[in-house]
N, C-alpha and C positions, 0 to 999 in steps of 0.2 A: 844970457838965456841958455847956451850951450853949457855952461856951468851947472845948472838947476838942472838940464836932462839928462848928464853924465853923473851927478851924485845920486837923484830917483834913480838911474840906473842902476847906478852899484849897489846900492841900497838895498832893493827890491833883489838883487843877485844874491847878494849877502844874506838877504833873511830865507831864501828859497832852497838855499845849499844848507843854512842853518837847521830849520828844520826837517832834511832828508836827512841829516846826518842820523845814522842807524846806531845803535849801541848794543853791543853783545848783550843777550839775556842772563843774567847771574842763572848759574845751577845749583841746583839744592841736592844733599845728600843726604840719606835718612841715617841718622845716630844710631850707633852700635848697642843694644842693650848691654848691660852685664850677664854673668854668668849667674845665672837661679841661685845654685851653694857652689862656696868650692872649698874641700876639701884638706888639710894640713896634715902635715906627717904627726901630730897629736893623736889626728882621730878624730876632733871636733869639725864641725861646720861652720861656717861664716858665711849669711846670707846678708848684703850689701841691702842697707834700711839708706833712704836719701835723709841726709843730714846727719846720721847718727855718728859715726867716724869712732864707733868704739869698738865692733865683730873685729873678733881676730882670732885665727884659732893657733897661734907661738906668740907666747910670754917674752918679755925680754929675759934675753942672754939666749933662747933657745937657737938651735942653728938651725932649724927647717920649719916653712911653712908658710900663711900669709896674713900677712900686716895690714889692717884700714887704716890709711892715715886721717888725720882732722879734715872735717869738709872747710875750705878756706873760703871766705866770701868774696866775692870781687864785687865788681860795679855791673856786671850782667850775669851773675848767680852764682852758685857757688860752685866748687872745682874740689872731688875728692878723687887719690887715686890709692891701690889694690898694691903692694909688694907682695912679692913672691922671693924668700927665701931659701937658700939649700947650703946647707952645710956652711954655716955663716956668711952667707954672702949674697948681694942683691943679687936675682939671676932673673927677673922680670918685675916691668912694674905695667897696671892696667887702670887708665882712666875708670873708676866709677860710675862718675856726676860730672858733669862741665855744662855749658849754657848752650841753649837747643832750641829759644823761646820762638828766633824767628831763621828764615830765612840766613841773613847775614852772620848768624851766631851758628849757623849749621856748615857755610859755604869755610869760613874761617876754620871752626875746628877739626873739619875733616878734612885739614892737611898738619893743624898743627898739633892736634894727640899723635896723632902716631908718630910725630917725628919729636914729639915732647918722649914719650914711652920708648921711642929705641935711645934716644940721649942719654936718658937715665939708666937704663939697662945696660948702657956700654959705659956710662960714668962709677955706674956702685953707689954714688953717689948723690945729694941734692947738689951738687956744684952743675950747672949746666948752663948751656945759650937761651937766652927768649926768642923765642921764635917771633920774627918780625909780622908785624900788623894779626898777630894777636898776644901782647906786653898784657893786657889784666887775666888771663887764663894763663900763660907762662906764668905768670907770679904765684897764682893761687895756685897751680899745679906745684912748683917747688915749694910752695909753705906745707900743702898737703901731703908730698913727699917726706920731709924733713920731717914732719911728727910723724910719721909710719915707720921709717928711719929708726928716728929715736924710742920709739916704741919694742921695737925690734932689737934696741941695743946696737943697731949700726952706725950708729954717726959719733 
């Protein structure tokens, strides 16, 4: 009998601390627009269209100005991002488009653009790290790099 009162004890313990236990509230950050137009050392404008991955206002071979790369799809939307060229060389790049749908696609990107964006700015390159627990927007961010890249005549 004292067997059966110390396990409904524990039991009834167990499930009591179970559900007190508290869990931090996830935080939502509000996604950065793009820039309206911006501007290339051409003289033309480039207003970032969602999907379209073709405004650019430097041709390849040119050495200033900036590049839309291909919007790349992932498995939670698609991911385009913006180079900035000067004098042949990557000297900024800016997410466009990345996934925003919910909550958890907001709380993830707004650590891992920016640090996708200074990577690539200190690399010149699409060679970079995936940023951990967000792998399908690192990926579409370097395939959408790479044809901006290659657009540009840099890679």
């Amino acid at each position: 009998m004292k067997r059966v009162i110390f396990a409904f004890a524990g039991t009834v313990t167990g499930l009591v601390l179970l559900l007190s236990f508290k869990t931090q509230p996830t935080t939502t950050t509000a996604a950065v627009s793009p820039p309206a137009a911006v501007s290339g050392s051409g003289g033309t404008t480039a207003t970032p269209t969602a999907g379209s991955g073709t405004s650019s206002s430097t041709s390849p071979g040119t050495s200033s100005g900036t590049v839309d790369g291909d919007a790349a799809d992932t498995r939670f939307g698609p991911v385009q991002v913006r180079i900035t060229v000067a004098n042949g060389k990557l000297t900024s790049v800016t997410a466009l488009e990345y996934p925003t749908e919910n909550p958890r696609d907001q709380e993830i990107n707004s650590y891992a653009i920016p640090q996708l964006n200074q990577e690539a700015a200190q690399a010149g390159s699409a060679h970079i790290d995936v940023v951990s627990g967000a792998t399908y927007t690192s990926d579409g961010y370097v395939k959408s790099l790479q044809s901006a890249l290659d657009k540009a005549g840099l890679s």
